[in-house]
KOLRORO-519452 format. One line per 8 residues: number of its first residue (from 0); for each residue y, z, x of N, C-alpha, C, O. Coordinates in steps of 0.02 Angstrom, whole numbers. Layout:
REM residues N
NUM = Y Z X Y Z X Y Z X Y Z X | ...
END
This chain:
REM residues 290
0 = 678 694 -3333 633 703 -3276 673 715 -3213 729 690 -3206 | 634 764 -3152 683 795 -3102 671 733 -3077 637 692 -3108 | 707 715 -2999 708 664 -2952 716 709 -2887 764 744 -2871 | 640 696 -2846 653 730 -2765 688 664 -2717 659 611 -2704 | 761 686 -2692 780 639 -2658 760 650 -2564 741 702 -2539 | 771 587 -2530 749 607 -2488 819 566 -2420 843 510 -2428 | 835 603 -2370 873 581 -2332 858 590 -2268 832 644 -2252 | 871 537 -2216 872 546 -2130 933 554 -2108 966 514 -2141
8 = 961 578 -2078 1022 560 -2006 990 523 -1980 930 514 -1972 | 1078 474 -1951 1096 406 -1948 1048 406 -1873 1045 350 -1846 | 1024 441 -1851 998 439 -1768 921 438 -1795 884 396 -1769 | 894 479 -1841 845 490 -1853 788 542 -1827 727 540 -1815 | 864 612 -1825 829 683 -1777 800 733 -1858 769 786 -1858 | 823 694 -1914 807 761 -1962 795 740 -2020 847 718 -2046 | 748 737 -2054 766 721 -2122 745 776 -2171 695 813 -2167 | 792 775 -2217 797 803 -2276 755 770 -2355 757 711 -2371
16 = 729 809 -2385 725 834 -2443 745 885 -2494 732 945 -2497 | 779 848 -2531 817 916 -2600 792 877 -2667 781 820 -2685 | 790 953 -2694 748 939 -2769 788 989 -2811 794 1048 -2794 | 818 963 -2869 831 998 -2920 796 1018 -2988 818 1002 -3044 | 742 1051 -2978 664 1058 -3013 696 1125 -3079 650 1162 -3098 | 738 1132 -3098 743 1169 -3166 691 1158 -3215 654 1201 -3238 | 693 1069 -3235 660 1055 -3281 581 1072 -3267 535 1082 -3307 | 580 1073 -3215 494 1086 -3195 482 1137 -3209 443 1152 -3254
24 = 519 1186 -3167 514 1281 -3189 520 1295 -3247 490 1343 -3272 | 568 1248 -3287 582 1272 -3380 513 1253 -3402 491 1298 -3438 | 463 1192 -3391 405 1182 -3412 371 1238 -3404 350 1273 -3450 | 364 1251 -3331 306 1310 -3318 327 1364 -3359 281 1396 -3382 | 389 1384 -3375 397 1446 -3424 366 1447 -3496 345 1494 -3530 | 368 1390 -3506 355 1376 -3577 275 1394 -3586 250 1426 -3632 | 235 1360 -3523 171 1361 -3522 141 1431 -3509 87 1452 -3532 | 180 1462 -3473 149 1533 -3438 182 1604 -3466 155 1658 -3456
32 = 235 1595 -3497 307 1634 -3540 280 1703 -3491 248 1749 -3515 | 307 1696 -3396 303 1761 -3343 352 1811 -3376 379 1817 -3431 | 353 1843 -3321 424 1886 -3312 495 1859 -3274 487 1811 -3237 | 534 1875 -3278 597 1838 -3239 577 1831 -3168 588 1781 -3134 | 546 1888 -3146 524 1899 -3061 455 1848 -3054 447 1805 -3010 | 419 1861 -3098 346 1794 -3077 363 1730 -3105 322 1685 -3096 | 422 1718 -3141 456 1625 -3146 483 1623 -3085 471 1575 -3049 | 524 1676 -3062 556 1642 -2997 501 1638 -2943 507 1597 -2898
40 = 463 1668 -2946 403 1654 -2866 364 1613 -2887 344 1575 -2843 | 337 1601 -2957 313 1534 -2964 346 1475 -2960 314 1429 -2933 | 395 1466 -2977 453 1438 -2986 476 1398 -2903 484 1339 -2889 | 481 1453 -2866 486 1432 -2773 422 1419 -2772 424 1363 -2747 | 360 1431 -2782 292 1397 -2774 305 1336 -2786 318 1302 -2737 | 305 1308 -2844 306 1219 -2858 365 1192 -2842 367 1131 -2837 | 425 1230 -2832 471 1175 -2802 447 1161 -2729 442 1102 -2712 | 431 1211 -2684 415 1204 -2627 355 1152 -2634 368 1097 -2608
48 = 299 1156 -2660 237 1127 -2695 276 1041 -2680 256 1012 -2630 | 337 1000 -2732 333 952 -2722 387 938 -2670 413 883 -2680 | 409 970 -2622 449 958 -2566 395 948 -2509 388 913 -2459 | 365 991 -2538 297 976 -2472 248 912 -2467 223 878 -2423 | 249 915 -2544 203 832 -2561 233 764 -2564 199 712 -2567 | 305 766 -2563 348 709 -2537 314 661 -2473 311 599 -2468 | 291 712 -2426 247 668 -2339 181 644 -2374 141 608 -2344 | 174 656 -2416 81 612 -2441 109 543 -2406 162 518 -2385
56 = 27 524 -2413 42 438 -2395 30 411 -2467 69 368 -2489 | -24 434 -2507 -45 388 -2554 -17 437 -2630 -5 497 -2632 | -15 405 -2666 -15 421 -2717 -80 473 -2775 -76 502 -2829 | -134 461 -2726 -194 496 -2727 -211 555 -2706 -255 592 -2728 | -158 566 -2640 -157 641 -2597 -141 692 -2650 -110 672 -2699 | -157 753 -2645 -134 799 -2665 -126 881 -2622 -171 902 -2586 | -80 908 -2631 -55 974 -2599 -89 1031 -2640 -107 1025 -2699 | -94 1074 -2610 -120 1140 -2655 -100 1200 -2605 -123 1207 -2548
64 = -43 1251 -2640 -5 1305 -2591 -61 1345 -2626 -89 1319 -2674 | -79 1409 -2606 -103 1472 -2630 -80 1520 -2603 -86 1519 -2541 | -44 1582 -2633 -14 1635 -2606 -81 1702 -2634 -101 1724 -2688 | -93 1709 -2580 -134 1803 -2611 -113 1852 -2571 -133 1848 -2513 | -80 1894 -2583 -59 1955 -2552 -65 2029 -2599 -108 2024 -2643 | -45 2068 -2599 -60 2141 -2619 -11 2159 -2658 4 2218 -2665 | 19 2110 -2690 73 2128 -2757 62 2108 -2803 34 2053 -2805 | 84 2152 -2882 56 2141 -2937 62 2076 -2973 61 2079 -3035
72 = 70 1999 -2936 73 1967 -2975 0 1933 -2959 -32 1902 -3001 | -22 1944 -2892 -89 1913 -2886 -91 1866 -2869 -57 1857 -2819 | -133 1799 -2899 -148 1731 -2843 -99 1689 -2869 -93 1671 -2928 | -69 1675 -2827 7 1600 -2859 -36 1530 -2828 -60 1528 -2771 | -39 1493 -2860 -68 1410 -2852 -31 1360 -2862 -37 1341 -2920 | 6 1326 -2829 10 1252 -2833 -15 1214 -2809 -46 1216 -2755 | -2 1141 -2866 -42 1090 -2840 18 1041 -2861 52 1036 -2912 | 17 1001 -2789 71 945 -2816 22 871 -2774 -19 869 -2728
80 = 49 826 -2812 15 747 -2788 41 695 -2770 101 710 -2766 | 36 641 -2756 91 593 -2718 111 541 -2782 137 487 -2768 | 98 556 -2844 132 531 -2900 186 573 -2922 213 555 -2974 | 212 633 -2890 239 661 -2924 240 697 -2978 276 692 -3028 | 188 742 -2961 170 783 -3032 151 860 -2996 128 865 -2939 | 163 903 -3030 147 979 -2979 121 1030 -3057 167 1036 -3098 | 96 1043 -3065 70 1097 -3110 51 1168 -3056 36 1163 -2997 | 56 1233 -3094 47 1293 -3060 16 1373 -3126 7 1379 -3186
88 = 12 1415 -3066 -38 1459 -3099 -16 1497 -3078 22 1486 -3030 | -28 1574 -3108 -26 1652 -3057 -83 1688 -3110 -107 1675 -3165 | -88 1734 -3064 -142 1774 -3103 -124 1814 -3137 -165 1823 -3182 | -54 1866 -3145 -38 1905 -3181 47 1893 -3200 95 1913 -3167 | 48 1848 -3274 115 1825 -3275 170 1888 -3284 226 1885 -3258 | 153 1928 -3311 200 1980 -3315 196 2032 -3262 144 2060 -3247 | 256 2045 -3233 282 2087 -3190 354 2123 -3198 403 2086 -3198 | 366 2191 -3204 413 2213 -3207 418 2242 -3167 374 2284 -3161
96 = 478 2241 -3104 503 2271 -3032 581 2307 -3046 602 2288 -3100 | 610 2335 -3025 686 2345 -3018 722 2280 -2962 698 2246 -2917 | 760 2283 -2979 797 2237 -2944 814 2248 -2873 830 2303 -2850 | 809 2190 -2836 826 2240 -2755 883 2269 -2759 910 2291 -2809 | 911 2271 -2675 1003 2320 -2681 1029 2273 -2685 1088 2285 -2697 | 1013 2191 -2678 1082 2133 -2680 1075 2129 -2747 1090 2072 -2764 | 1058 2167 -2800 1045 2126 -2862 1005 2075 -2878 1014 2046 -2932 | 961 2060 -2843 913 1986 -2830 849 2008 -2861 826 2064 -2852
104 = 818 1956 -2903 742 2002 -2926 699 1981 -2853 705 1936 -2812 | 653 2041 -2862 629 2051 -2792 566 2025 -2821 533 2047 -2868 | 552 1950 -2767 486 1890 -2768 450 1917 -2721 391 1902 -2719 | 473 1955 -2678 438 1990 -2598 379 2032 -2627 321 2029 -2609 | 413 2085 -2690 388 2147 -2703 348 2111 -2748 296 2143 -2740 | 327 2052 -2807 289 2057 -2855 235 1994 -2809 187 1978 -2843 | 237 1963 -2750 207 1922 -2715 165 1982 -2687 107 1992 -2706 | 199 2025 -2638 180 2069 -2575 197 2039 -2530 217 1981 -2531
112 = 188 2087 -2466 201 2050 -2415 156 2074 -2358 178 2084 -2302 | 90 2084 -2376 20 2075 -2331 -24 2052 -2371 -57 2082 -2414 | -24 1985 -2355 -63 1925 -2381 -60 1851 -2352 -48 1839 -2292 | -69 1814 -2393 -88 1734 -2328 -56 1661 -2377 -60 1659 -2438 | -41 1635 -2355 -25 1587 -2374 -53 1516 -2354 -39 1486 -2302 | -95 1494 -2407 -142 1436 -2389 -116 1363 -2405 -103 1342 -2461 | -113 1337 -2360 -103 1247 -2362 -166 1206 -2379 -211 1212 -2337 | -179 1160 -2436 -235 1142 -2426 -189 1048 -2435 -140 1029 -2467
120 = -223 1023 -2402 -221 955 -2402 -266 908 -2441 -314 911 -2403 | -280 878 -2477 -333 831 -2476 -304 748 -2488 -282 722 -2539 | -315 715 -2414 -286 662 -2411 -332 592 -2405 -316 539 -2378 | -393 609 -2437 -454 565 -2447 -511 563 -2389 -558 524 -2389 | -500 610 -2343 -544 596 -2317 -594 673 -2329 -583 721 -2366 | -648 660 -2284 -729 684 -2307 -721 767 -2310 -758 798 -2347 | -671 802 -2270 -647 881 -2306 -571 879 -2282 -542 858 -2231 | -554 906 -2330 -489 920 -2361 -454 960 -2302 -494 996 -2273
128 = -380 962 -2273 -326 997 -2206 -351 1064 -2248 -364 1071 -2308 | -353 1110 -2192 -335 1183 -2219 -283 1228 -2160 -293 1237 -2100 | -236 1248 -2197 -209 1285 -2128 -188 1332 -2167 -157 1328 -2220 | -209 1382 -2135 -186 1459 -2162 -144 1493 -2132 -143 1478 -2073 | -98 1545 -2150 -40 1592 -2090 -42 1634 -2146 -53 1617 -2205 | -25 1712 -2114 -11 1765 -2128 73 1763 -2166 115 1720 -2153 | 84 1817 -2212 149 1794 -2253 185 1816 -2220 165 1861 -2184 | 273 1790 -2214 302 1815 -2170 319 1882 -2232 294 1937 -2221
136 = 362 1872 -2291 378 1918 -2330 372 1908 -2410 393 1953 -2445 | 349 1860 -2433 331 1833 -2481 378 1819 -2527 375 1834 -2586 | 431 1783 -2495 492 1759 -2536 484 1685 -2552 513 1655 -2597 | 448 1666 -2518 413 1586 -2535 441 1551 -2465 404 1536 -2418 | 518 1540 -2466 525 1498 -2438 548 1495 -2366 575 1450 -2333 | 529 1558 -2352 512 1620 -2265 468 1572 -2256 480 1522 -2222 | 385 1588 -2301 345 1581 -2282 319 1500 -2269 277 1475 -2231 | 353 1480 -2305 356 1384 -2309 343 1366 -2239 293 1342 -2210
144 = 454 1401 -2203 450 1392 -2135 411 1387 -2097 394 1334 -2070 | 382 1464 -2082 337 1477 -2044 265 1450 -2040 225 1451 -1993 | 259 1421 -2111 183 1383 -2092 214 1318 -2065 166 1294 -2035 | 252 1288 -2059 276 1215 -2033 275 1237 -1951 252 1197 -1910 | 302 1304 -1929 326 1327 -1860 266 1341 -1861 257 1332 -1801 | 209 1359 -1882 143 1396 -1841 91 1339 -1858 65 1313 -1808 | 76 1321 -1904 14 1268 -1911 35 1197 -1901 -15 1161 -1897 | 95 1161 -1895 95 1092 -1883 158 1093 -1837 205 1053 -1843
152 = 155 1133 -1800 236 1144 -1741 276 1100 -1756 282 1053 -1717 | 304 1103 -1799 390 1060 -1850 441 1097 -1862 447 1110 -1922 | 472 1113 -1835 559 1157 -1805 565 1128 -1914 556 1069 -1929 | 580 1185 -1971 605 1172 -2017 633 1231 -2047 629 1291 -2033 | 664 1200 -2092 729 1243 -2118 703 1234 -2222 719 1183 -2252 | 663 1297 -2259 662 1287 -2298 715 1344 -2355 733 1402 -2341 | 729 1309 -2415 782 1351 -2455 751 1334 -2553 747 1282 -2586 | 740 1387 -2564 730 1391 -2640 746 1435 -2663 755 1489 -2636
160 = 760 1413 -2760 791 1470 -2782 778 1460 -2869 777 1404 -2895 | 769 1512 -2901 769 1520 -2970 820 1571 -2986 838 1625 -2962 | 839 1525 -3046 882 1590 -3089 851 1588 -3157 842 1536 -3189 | 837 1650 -3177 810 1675 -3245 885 1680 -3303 937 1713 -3293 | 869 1636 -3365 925 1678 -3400 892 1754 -3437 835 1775 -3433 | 943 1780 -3470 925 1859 -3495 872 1854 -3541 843 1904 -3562 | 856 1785 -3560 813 1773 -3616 744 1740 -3589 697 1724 -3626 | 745 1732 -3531 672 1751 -3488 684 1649 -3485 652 1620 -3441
168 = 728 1607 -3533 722 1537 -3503 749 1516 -3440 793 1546 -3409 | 722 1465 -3424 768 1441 -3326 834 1415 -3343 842 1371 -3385 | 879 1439 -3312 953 1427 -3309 957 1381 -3237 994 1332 -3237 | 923 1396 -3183 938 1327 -3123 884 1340 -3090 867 1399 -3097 | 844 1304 -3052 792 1298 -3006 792 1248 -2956 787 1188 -2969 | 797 1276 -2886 789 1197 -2836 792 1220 -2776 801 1280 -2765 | 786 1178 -2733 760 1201 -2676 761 1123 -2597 743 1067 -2615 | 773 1130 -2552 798 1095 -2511 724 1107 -2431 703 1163 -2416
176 = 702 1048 -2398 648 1080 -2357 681 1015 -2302 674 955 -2312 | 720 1045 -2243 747 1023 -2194 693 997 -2107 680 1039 -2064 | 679 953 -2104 633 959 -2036 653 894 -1976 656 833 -1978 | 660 934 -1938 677 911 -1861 621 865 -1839 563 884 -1842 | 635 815 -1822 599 757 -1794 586 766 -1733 606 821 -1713 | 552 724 -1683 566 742 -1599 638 708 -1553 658 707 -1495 | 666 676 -1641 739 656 -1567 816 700 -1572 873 688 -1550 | 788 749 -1608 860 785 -1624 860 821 -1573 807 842 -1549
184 = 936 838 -1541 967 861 -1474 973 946 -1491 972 972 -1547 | 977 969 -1445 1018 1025 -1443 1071 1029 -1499 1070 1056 -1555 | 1119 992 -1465 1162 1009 -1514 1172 969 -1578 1227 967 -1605 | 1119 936 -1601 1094 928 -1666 1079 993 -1709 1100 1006 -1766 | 1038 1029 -1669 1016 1082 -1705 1070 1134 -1733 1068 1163 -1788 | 1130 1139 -1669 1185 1187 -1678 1213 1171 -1748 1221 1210 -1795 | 1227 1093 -1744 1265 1055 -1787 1232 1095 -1859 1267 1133 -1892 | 1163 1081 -1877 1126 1108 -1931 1151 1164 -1934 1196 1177 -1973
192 = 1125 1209 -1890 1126 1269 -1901 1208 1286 -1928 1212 1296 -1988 | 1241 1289 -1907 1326 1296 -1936 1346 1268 -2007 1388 1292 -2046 | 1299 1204 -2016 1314 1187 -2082 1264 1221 -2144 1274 1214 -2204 | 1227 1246 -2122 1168 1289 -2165 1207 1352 -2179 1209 1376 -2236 | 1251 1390 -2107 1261 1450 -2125 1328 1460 -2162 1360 1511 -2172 | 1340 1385 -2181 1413 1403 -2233 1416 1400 -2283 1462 1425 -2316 | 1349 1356 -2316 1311 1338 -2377 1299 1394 -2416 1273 1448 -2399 | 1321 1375 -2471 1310 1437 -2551 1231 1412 -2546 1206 1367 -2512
200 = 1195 1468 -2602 1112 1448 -2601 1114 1382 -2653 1158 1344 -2673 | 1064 1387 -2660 1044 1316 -2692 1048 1328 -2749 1073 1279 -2775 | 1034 1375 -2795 1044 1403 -2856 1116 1392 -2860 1125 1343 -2895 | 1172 1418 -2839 1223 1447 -2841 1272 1367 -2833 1331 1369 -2849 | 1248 1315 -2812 1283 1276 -2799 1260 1209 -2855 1296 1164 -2875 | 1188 1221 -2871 1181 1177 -2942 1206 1220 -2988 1242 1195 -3032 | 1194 1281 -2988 1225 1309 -3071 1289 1286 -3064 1297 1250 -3113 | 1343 1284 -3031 1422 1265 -3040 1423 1172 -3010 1461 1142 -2972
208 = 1364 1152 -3046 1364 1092 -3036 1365 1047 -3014 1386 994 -3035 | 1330 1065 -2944 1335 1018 -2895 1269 990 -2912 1235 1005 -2961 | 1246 922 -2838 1188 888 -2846 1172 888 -2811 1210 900 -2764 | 1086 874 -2796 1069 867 -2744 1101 815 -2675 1103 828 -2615 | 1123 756 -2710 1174 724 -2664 1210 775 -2635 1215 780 -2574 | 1236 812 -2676 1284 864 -2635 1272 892 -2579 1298 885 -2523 | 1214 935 -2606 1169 962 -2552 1156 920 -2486 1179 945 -2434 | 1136 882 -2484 1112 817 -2450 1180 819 -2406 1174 827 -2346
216 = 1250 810 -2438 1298 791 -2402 1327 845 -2361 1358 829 -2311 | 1320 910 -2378 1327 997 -2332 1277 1011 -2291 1294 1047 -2244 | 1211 990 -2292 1161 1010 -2243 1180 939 -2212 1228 956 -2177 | 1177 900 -2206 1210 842 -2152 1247 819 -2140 1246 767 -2108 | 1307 856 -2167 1366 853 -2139 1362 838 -2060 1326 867 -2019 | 1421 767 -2042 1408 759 -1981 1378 711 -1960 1402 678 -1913 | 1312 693 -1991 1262 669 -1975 1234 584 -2021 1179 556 -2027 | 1303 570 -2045 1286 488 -2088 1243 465 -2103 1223 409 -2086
224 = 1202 527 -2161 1145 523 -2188 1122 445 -2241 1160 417 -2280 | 1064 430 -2229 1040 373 -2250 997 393 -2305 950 430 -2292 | 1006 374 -2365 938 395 -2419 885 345 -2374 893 297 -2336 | 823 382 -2401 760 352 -2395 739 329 -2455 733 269 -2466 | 727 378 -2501 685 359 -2579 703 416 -2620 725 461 -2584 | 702 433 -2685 720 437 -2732 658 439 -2775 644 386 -2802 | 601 513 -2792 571 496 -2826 558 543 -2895 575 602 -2892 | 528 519 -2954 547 564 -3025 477 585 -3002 428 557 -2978
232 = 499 675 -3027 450 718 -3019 442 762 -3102 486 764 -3145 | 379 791 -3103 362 826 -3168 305 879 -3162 259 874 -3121 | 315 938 -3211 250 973 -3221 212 927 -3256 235 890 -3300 | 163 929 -3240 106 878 -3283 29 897 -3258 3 884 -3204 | -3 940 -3329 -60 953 -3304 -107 896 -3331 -92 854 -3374 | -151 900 -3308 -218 832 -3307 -281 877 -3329 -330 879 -3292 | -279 903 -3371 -322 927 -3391 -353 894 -3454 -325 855 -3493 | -429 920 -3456 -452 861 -3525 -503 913 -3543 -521 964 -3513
240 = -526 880 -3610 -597 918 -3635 -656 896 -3587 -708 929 -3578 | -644 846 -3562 -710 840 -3509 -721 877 -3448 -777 882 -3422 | -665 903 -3423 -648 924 -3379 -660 990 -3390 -712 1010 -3363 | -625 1039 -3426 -651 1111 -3461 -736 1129 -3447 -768 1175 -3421 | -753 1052 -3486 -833 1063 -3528 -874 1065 -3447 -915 1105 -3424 | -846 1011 -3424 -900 1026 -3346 -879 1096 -3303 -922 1119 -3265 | -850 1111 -3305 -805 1212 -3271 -876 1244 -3310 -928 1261 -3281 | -860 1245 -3388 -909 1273 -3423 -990 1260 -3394 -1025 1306 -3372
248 = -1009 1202 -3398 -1087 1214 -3385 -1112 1234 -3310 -1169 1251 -3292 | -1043 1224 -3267 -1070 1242 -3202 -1067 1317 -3207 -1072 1341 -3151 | -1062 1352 -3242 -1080 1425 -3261 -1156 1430 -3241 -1172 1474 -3201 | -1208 1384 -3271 -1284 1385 -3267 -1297 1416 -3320 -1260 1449 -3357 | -1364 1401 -3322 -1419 1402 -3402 -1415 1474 -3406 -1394 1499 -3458 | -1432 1509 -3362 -1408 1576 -3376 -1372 1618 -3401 -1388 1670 -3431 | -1302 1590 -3387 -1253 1636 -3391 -1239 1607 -3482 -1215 1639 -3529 | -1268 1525 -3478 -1239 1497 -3548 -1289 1531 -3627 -1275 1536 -3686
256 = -1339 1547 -3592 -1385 1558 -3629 -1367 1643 -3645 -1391 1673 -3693 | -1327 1670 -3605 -1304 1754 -3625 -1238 1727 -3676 -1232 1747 -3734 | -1195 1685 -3649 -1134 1677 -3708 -1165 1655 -3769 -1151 1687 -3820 | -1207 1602 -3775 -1239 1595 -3830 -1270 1616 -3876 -1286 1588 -3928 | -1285 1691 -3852 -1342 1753 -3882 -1270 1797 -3918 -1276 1822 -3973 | -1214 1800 -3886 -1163 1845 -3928 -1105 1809 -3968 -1059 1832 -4001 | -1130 1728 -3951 -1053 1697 -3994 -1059 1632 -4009 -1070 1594 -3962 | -1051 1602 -4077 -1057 1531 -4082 -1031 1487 -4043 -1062 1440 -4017
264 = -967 1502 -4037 -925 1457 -4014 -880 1526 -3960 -872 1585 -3973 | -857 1480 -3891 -822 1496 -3848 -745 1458 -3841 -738 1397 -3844 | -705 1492 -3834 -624 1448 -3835 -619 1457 -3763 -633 1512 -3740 | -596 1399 -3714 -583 1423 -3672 -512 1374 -3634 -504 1314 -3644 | -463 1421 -3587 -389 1396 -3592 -404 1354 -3491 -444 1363 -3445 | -340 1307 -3507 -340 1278 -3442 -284 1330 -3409 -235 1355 -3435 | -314 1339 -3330 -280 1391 -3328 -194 1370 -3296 -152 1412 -3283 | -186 1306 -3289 -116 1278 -3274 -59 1266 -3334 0 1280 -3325
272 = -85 1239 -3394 -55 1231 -3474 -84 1290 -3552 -69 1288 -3612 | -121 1329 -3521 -155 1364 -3561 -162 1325 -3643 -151 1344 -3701 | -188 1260 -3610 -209 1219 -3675 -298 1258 -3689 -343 1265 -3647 | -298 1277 -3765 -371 1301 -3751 -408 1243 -3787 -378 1213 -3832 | -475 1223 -3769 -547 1201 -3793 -588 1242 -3818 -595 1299 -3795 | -626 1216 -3876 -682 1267 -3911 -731 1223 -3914 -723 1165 -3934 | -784 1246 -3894 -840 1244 -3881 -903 1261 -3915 -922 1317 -3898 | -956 1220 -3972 -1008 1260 -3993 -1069 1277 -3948 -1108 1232 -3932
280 = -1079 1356 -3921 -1112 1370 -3863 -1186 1350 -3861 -1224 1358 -3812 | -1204 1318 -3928 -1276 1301 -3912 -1292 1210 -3911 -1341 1172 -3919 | -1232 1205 -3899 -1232 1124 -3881 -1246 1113 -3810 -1250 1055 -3790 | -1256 1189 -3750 -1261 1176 -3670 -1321 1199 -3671 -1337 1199 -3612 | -1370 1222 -3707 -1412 1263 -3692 -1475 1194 -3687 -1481 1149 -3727 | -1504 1203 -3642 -1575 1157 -3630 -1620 1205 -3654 -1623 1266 -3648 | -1669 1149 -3694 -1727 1183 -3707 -1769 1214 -3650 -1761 1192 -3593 | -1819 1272 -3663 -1848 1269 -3618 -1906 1223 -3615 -1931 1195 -3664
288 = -1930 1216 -3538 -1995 1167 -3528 -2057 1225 -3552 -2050 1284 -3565 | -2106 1192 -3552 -2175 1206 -3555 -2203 1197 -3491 -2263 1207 -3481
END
């Protein structure tokens, strides 16, 4: 199981979160078997997903990212919770792009990059945070930033990364979400900024084996970082036959009573584990009244 660690500087102008989420992204592959280009943007979806859900208060909160923009992979969904669990979706797992000019599979081109990126909150109370922003370029973790800089004004620094092996399994996944408090100085920020821009990516520095400690110790360099907490994270969908069966009847008598006229039984898949349920279709059907 991954572990999202979590660190402050010794002043308490910045704290950090780094996650080394392979094992999570190797799950989602297994469940969704994308393309190399829609594992890696799903892939920065749920790592970002539980870097973001680290601030819950309760264990009950849950996060939900949604990306929709005008590229062929369609709607990307995460949902992560304050137990530590993130399951995810896209609408069209296969995507085949050329590679950009750095050699990088291009997450921009199978995301798009005129579309929106939705924050949804639900932290128990009577309707759920919503904050929406326009994408900056649909690399995931542009757009992370910029919703922290436009919907909750929080100066942050986000970094994610997937690597596909040739055989479409995850070879490294992880990702780092940096945010400025209100007592970091000026030249706090310089300090960051210089140690960010010497930093290999995050991919590049777990594949040759580093750790997130590591990480932790190059982005705060300087700064006599204090762990906070330390917590085990997982794909884990919560899906059940009860759960399916009520999706199903909120269809209405209508629509159940047309599936029922062309098919005994209906199979139908969860769309986070593509676990399917089968269903005999005339077990929903109400009689009619008189």
């Amino acid at each position: 199981m991954s572990k999202l660690i979590r660190a402050i500087s010794e002043n308490g102008g910045a704290v950090l979160s780094v996650l080394d989420s392979t094992e999570i992204v190797a799950q989602m592959e297994v469940y969704h078997h994308p393309s190399a280009v829609v594992s890696a943007a799903l892939g920065r979806l749920l790592t970002g997903a539980v870097l973001m859900a680290a601030t819950l208060k309760s264990e009950e909160d849950s996060l939900t990212l949604r990306v929709k923009a005008d590229g062929p992979a369609g709607l990307l969904l995460a949902v992560a919770d304050g137990k530590g669990n993130v399951k995810g979706y896209v609408e069209n797992p296969i995507v085949e792009l050329p590679l950009r000019e750095d050699g990088k599979l291009d997450v921009g081109g199978a995301v798009g990059h005129n579309g929106t990126l939705t924050v949804i909150k639900d932290i128990g109370l009577k309707e759920p945070y919503i904050g929406q922003i326009p994408l900056v370029s649909g690399e995931i973790a542009e757009d992370l930033t910029s919703y922290y800089a436009t919907s909750e004004q929080t100066p942050s620094v986000c970094a994610l990364g997937v690597l596909v092996n040739p055989d479409l399994t995850i070879k490294k996944a992880g990702g780092y979400l940096l945010q400025l408090l209100p007592g970091a100085t000026d030249q706090e920020i310089d300090q960051l900024e210089q140690n960010i821009g010497k930093m290999k990516s995050v991919t590049a520095i777990l594949d040759a084996g580093g750790t997130p400690q590591q990480i932790i110790d190059q982005v705060l360099e300087g700064f006599n970082p204090n762990l906070l907490d330390e917590t085990p994270v997982q794909y884990y969908c919560d899906c059940s036959r009860e759960r399916v069966e009520r999706a199903y009847i909120s269809l209405g008598q209508e629509e159940l009573r047309k599936i029922a006229a062309e098919q005994e039984t209906v199979e139908l898949k969860c769309q986070f584990c593509n676990r399917a349920y089968t269903f005999n279709t005339a077990d929903h059907i109400h009689p009619d009244k008189d």
